[in-house]
C-alpha positions, 0 to 999 in steps of 0.5 A: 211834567217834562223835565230835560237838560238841554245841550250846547251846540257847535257855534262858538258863544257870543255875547248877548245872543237873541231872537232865535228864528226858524225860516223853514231851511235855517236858524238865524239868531243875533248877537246884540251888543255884536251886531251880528246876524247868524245863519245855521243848517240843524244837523238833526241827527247829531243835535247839533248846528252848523254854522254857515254865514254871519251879516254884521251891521251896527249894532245893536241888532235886537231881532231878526225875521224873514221876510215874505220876499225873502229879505230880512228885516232886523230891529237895530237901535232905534230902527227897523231895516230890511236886508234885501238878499244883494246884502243892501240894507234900507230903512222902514221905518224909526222909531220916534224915541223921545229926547229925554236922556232915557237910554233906549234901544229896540229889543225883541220882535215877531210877526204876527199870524198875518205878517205885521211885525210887533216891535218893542223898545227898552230901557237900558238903564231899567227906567220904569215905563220909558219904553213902548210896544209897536206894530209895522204893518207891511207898507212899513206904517207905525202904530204904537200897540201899548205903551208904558213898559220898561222892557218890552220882550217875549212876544208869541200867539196861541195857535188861533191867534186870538191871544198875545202873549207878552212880557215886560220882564222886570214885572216878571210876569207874563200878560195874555192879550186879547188880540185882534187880527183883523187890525192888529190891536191889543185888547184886554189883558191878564196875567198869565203866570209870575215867576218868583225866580229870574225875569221872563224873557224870549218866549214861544208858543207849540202847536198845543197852545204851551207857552215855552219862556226862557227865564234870564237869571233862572238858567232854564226854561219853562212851558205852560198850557193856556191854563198857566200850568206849568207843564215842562221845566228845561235845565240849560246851564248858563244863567242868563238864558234870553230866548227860544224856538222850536226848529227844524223840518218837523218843528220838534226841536227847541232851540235856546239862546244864552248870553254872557254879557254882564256876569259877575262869574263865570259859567261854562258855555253862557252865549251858546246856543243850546238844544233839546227834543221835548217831545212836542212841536212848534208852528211854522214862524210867520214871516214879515208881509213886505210886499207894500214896501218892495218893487214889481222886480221884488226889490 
């Protein structure tokens, strides 16, 4: 079993901060309630990030990827943008949210190994089953991939991308799926692990097929092998932990994201980000496929 505690980093804390992403170079992470999108260098010797610039556009901005054109595509409200690298922000597509007076809003989001992006919405409120997971393919077509969930959240593939793992955190559960790459549909699923304290949130898988989950209301993080043993417990401090990524150029990095929105106490450094070295590596993120959606001039 490992066991680490993981140590705040250099950037100040922000509200609601998610969506942790390693591009090869940078670690971009969003701030939701903010509308902030981050980009730091790792300073791998010091443990440390260096924070380099901040994009700020309506919030809320649930998630952040790369794109293969080298634009970003981020998941605010109930739409799904790209940022081409001149900072002009164009619309893929929205997301068709009924008209029944349920706050929802997008929320987490990755690509999958052949660059569909994998969407899913929420509920604010935590009405039951008012939310839905989609899939963007590159050409910025919509397809819904489950529907009936609350709070659509961690989303991540076992190396051979057979398998999604996903969670809709109030069943504080996470689901394995069998999952389809050649069209990108979701198969039959069961649960992977329950936990009995906290709500599983951001979730990342390693080379080896662990499952790494960041547990909001835990204040730690957990990994799992395929079998759903539990094979590592990552102490981080704040409570309110959202997500997770492993960074940096050998992938060896975990990188955890916090937030403080909505304590009822204070906790010493809850919206930092947060590193640890658990002694295992992770797989090179994938980015968004858009070349259905940018021009020969690649704009």
């Amino acid at each position: 079993m490992i066991t680490l505690r993981a140590r705040p980093c250099a950037p100040p804390p922000g509200q609601l901060c998610e969506s942790p992403v390693w591009d090869g170079n940078e670690l971009r992470w969003v701030d939701i309630r903010r509308g902030h999108i981050h980009r730091a260098a790792l300073d791998r010797a010091r443990l440390d990030l260096v924070h380099r610039a901040t994009i700020s556009l309506a919030p809320p901005v649930s998630a952040v990827v790369p794109c293969e054109s080298g634009a970003l595509v981020a998941t605010l409200g109930d739409e799904v943008v790209r940022l081409d690298e001149d900072g002009e922000v164009t619309t893929i597509t929205a997301i068709p949210l009924p008209d029944d007076g349920i706050r929802r809003r997008m929320n987490d989001a990755k690509v999958d190994p052949l660059g569909r992006l994998l969407a899913g919405t929420m509920s604010e409120d935590g009405v039951e089953g008012s939310a839905a997971l989609y899939r963007i393919d590159g050409d910025g077509a919509l397809a819904t991939v489950r529907a009936g969930v609350t709070i659509s959240n961690g989303l991540g593939w076992s190396p051979d991308g057979a398998t999604l793992y996903y969670a809709d955190s109030p069943t504080k559960r996470v689901d394995a799926f069998e999952y389809d790459l050649t069209t990108g549909t979701v198969g039959a699923g069961r649960p992977f692990v329950q936990f009995e304290t906290g709500e599983p949130d951001g979730l990342t898988v390693d080379a080896e097929g662990w499952v790494w989950v960041a547990i909001w209301g835990a204040g730690q993080v957990h990994a799992f092998d395929p079998a759903g043993q539990r094979r590592a417990v990552i102490d981080v401090g704040p409570s309110q932990v959202s997500s997770c990524v492993f960074a940096g150029p050998d992938l060896d990095v975990l990188v955890i994201t916090t937030a403080k929105e909505g304590m009822a106490a204070d906790e010493p450094d809850a919206g930092r980000l947060f590193m640890c070295v658990p002694g295992v590596v992770g797989v090179p993120g994938m980015r968004y496929a858009d070349a259905g959606l940018v021009g020969s001039d690649g704009r």
